[in-house]
N, C-alpha and C positions, 0 to 999 in steps of 0.2 A: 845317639841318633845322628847319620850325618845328612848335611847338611842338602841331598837331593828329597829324601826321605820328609825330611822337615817341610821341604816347598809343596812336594807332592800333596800331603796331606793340609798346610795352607793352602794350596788351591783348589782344593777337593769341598773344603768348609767354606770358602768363599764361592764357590759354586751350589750347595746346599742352602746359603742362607740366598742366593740368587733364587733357586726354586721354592723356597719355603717367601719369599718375600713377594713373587710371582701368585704363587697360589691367593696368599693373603690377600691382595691385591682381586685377583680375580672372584673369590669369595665376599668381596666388599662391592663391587659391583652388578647392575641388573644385567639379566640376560633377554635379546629380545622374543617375544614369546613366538614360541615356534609356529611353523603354518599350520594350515590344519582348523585351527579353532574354532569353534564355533559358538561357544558362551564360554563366559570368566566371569563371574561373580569375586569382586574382591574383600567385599563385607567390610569396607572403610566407612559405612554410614555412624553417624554419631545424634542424628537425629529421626523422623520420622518413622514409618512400620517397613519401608520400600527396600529392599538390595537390589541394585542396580547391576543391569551385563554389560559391562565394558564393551564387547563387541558385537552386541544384536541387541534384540528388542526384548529378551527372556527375563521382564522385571518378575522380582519373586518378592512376596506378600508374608509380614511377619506373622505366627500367629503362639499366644502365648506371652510375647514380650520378649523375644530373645533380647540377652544386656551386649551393645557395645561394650569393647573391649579391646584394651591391647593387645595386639597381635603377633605372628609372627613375621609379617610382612605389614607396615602399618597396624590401621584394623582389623577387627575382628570380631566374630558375633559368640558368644557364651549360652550357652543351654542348660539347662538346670534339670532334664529329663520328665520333662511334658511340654517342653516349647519345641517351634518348630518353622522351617521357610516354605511356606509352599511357591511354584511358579506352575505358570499356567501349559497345559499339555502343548506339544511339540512334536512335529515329526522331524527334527532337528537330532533329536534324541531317541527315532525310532531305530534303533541299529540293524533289526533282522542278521542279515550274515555278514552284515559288513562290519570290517577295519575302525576301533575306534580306540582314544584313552579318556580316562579321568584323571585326572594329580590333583591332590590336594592339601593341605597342612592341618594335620588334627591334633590338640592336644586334648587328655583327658582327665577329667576330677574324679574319675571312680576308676576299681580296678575292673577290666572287663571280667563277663561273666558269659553266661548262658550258653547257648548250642549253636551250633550250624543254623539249624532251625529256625531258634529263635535267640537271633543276636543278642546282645545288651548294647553297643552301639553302633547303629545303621548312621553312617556318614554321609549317602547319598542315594535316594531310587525313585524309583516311577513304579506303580503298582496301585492296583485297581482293588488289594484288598487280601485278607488272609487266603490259604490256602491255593489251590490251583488253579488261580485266575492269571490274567499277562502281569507277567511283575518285569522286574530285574532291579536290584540293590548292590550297592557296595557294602563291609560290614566288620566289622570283629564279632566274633561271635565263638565261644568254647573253646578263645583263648588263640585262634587260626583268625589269620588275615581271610576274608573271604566276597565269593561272586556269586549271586545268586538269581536263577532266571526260571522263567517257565518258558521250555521248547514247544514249538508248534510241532514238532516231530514224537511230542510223547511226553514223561513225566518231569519235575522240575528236577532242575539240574544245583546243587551246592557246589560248588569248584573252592578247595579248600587250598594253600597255596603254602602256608606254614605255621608253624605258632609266630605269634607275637605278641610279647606282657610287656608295653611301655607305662613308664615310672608318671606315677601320677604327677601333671604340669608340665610334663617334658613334650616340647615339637617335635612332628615327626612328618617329612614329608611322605606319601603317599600317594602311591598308583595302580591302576590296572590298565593291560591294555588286551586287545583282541589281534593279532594278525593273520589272519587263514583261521586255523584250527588249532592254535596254539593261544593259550593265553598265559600273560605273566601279572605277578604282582612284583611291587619293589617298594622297597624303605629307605629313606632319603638317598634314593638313587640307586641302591642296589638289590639286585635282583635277589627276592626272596623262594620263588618255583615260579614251575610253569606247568599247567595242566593242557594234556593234548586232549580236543572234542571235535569229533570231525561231523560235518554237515551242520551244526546246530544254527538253527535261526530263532531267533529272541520275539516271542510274540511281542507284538505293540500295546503297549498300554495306553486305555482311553482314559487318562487319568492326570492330576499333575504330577508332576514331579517336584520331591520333596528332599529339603536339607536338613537333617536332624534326626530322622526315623522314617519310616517306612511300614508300612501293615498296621499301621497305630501302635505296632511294637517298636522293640530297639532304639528306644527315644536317647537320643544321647545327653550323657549327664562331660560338657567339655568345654571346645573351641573346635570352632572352624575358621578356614582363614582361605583367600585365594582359590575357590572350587572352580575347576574347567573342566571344561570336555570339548574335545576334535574328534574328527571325522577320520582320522589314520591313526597307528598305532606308530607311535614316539617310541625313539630308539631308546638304547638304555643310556647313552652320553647325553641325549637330548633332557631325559632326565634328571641325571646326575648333576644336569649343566644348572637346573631349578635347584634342585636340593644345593646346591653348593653356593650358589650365589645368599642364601639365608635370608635376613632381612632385605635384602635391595630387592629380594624377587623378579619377576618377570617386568621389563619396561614398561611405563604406562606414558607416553607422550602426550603433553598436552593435548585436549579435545574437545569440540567445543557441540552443541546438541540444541535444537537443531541446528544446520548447516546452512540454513534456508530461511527466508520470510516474505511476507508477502507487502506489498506495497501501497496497503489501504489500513493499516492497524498496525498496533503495538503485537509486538513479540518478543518474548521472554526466552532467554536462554542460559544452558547449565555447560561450565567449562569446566572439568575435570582434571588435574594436573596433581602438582604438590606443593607444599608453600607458600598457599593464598592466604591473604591476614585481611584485617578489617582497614580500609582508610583506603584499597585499592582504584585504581580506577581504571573504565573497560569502554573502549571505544573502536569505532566502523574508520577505517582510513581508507581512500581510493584516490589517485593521482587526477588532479582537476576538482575535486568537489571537496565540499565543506564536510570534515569531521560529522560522524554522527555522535553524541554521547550515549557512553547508556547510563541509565538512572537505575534506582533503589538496588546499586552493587553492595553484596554481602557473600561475605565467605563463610565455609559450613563443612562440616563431617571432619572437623583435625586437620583443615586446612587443603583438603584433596579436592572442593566445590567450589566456584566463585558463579556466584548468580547476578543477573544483571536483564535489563531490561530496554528493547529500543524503542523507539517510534519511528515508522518506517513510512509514513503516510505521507503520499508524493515524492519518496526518496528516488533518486536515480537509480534502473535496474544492473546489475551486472555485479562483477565477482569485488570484493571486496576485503581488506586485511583485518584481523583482530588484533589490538594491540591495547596490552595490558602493562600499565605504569604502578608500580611498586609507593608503597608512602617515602623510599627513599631515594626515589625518581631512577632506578634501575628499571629495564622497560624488556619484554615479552611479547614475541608475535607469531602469530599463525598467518603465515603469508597466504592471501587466496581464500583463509579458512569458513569464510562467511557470503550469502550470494542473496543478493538480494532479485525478487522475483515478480512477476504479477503474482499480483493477489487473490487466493482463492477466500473465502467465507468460510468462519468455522464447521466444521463438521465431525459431531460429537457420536461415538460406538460408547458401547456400551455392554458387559458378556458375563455373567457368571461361572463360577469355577469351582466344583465340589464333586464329592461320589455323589450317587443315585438312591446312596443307604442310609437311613437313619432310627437308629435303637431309640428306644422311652429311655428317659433318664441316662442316655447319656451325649455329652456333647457334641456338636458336628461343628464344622469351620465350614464357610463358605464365603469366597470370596469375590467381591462386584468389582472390577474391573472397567474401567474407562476412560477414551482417550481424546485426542483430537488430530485429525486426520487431514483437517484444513494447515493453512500456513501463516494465520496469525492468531491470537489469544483469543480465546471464547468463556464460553458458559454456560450452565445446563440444570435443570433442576432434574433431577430423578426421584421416582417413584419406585422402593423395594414392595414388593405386594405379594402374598400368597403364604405367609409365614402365620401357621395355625397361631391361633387366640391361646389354646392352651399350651404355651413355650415358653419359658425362658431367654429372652434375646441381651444381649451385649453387642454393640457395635462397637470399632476401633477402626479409627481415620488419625491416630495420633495419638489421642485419649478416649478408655474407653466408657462406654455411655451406656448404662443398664438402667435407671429409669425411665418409666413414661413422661413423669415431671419434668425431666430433664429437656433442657432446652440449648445446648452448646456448639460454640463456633469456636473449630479447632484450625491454621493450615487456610485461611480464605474456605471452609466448610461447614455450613452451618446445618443438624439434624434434629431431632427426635421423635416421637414414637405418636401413632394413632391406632386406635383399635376400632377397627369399623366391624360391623355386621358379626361373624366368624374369624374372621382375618384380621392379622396386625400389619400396619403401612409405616414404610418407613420413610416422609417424603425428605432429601437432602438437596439442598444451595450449594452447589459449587460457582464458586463466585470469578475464577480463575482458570480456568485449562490452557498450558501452554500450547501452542501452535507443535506439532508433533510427538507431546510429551503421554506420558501413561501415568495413572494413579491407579488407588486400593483403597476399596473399603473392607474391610474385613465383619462380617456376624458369626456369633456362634450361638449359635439355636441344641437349647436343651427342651425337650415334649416332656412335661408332666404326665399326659396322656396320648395314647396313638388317638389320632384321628381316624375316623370312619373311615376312609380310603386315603389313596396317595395324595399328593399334595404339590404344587406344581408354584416354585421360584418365579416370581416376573418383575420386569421391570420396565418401567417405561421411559424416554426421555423426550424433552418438554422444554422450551427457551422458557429462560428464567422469569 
C-alpha cells in the first residue's frame, strides 16, 4: 500500500465517522414540530382519565382505563383491545378535499390480523358508526397499512398502501398524508405507496373522534405515542426528520395554560415542559412590583406538569414573567409568559359527547365534558339527568364509581347516584374549575331493558 493510497483511505474513514457522528447527533435531538398542526396529543399523562393537545383545546377523555406507559417519546398510553380515547367532535378534523397528515408512533402486543374491512388495529378515526355512515380511520388491517373513508361522491373508499407485519413491541413511526389526489403512507419516514383518488371528499363525521379503535371495531391491542394531525400534507424529509430524531421527538417548549387571569380571584395554572421534580418553586416577576408567589406547586405525569396556584386579587394588570426556581436554585423563565388582566367571574359550560345509538345489553361511553370560560377559579354543581332506571351505570372522574351506596370524592369531585321517579340522577361537586381549564366525566350506561321510547341525556348546571 503506498503511502497516498493509505492517507486517501484515512481520510475517507475520518470523514465517515464525521457523518455517522453527525447523524448520531442529529438523531439524539428534537425536531421542531412542523407548521401546519393542529392537535398533538403526546399521551405523557401518568395520572388522571384526560390526554391533553399540546396545541389547541382537543382534550380527549379515557374510557376503559387505557395504562400509562413508557413510550417512545416520553409517555405513552397502552390498550389492551377494549380500551379507548375518545375527544370530542371537531371541524378541525373535518378534511373534505383538503391537504392534511397524521404521524404517529405505534407499537403493537398482538400480531395484526383482520381485513381491509375490518381492521384489528384502528390507530386513529372519526366515525359515526359501522357501515356506510361519514367515517374515516387510520388502520392495519389484512396485514396492509391502511386509509379508510366514506366519499360524499359514492361508496366507501379502502386505500391499501402496502403490507406491513411489525414485530411485536417494536416502535414504528407512522403516517398518512393527503396532497391533491394523491395520498401516501410511510414507516419511520419512508414512503411505503401512494394511492392516486381524484375528486374525493371525505364526509364529515358528526361524531368524536377516537384513539384506539374506530366502528367499535379494530380496538387496538398496543401503544400509542405522540398522535397529531395538520392541516397540509408533510413532506417526506419533514417526516423522516420525526422518525429519526426517536426518543427526543418533536420539541415541546416550556408552556404555561392559562396565559391569563383575572384580577379578583385565585387562578390556577398548568406549565407543561420536562424535568419538573417536587420541592420546585413557581412565581409572577414584573419590574417595579412585588413577586407574586404561587402556592400548592406540585409536579405530575413523569415530570412533564408543574402545577401551581396564584392569588391575583388586587394584583397589578399587565404582562408579567414566569420564573421557576429548581430545588437546586438553577432557575427557568418564560419571559412575558403570564398577563394578568381585569377580572371576569367564573363562567361554567357544560356538553355531552356520545353517538345517538344505544343496543340492550351492551355498553355505550358517554362523556360530560366541562369547563370555565371565566378567568379565575370557579365551581359548579351539575346535575347528569335522563339515564333510564333500568341501566347499569359506572362513572369515572379518576376512579370509577358503580354503586348507588357509593358516595366518593375523587380530584376536588365529589358524586354519586339517585334514582328518582323513572330516571337515574347523577348530581356531582366540582369543587375547583380552573380559570380556562376543561375536564371529563366519563359514564357508561348498559340497559338491561330498552325503554318504551328514546331517551334524552341532560344536564343542568347550578353554583355550588
Amino acid at each position: 500500500m503506498n503511502i497516498v493510497t493509505h492517507c486517501f483511505r484515512r481520510l475517507f474513514f475520518l470523514i465517515a465517522l464525521t457523518i455517522l457522528a453527525a447523524t448520531a447527533q442529529a438523531a439524539n435531538q428534537c425536531v421542531p414540530p412542523p407548521s401546519g398542526i393542529i392537535a398533538w396529543w403526546p399521551l405523557d399523562e401518568t395520572e388522571g382519565n384526560l390526554a391533553s393537545d399540546r396545541v389547541g383545546t382537543h382534550l380527549g377523555a379515557f374510557f376503559g382505563n387505557p395504562v400509562a406507559s413508557p413510550g417512545k417519546v416520553g409517555g405513552a398510553l397502552g390498550f389492551d383491545g377494549t380500551n379507548y380515547v375518545d375527544v370530542p367532535d371537531s371541524d378541525a378534523w373535518a378534511f373534505g378535499a383538503s391537504d392534511f397528515t397524521i404521524e404517529l408512533w405505534a407499537s403493537l402486543s398482538a400480531e395484526g390480523g383482520g381485513s381491509l374491512g375490518h381492521p384489528s388495529h384502528i390507530f386513529i378515526g372519526n366515525d359515526e358508526g359501522p357501515g356506510g355512515v361519514p367515517k374515516w380511520f387510520f388502520a392495519l388491517g389484512g396485514g396492509q397499512l391502511e386509509f379508510h373513508f366514506t366519499a360524499a361522491e359514492g361508496p366507501q373508499r379502502f386505500l391499501a398502501f402496502g403490507g406491513f407485519s411489525p414485530s411485536v413491541g417494536q416502535w414504528h413511526h407512522l403516517a398518512v398524508t393527503r396532497k391533491g389526489n394523491e395520498w401516501r403512507a410511510f414507516i419511520d419516514g419512508v414512503q411505503l405507496g401512494a394511492v392516486i383518488v381524484d375528486d374525493a371528499v371525505i364526509i364529515n363525521p358528526d361524531a368524536p373522534l377516537t384513539m384506539g379503535q374506530a366502528e367499535q371495531i379494530g380496538f387496538m391491542a398496543g401503544h400509542l405515542d405522540e398522535v397529531s394531525i395538520y392541516h397540509r400534507a408533510l413532506a417526506q424529509a419533514e417526516l423522516q426528520a420525526i422518525a429519526n430524531a426517536g426518543a427526543a421527538g418533536k420539541c415541546k417548549e416550556m408552556k404555561i395554560q392559562p396565559q391569563a387571569g383575572g384580577d379578583i380571584g385565585t387562578v390556577s395554572v398548568r406549565i407543561t415542559g420536562s424535568g419538573f421534580v417536587e420541592g420546585m418553586t413557581v412565581k409572577l416577576k414584573k419590574d417595579g412590583q412585588t413577586d407574586i408567589e404561587g402556592t400548592s406547586v406540585n409536579a405530575g405525569n413523569g415530570g412533564t406538569t408543574l402545577n401551581a396556584t396564584f392569588d391575583l386579587a388586587g394584583k397589578p394588570r399587565g404582562v408579567w414573567d414566569v420564573v421557576i426556581t429548581r430545588p437546586d436554585n438553577s432557575v427557568a423563565t418564560l419571559p412575558g409568559g403570564f398577563a394578568i388582566e381585569e377580572g371576569r367571574a367564573p363562567k361554567i359550560w357544560v356538553d355531552i359527547v356520545g353517538l345517538n345509538l344505544i343496543r340492550q345489553g351492551r355498553p355505550q361511553t358517554f362523556h360530560v365534558f366541562y369547563g370555565n370560560t371565566g378567568n379565575i377559579n370557579g365551581a359548579a354543581y351539575l346535575a347528569i339527568r335522563g339515564i333510564p332506571k333500568s341501566s347499569d351505570v359506572k362513572v369515572n372522574f379518576g376512579r370509577i364509581v358503580d354503586s348507588l351506596s357509593q358516595d366518593l370524592m375523587v380530584n376536588n369531585i365529589r358524586t354519586h347516584f339517585i334514582d328518582y321517579k323513572s330516571e337515574r340522577m347523577i348530581p356531582v361537586d366540582i369543587y375547583n374549575i380552573s380559570a380556562g381549564s376543561t375536564g371529563s366525566i366519563s359514564l357508561n350506561i348498559k340497559l338491561r331493558n330498552l325503554p318504551g321510547s328514546a331517551f334524552s341525556l341532560l344536564t343542568t348546571v347550578m353554583k355550588p
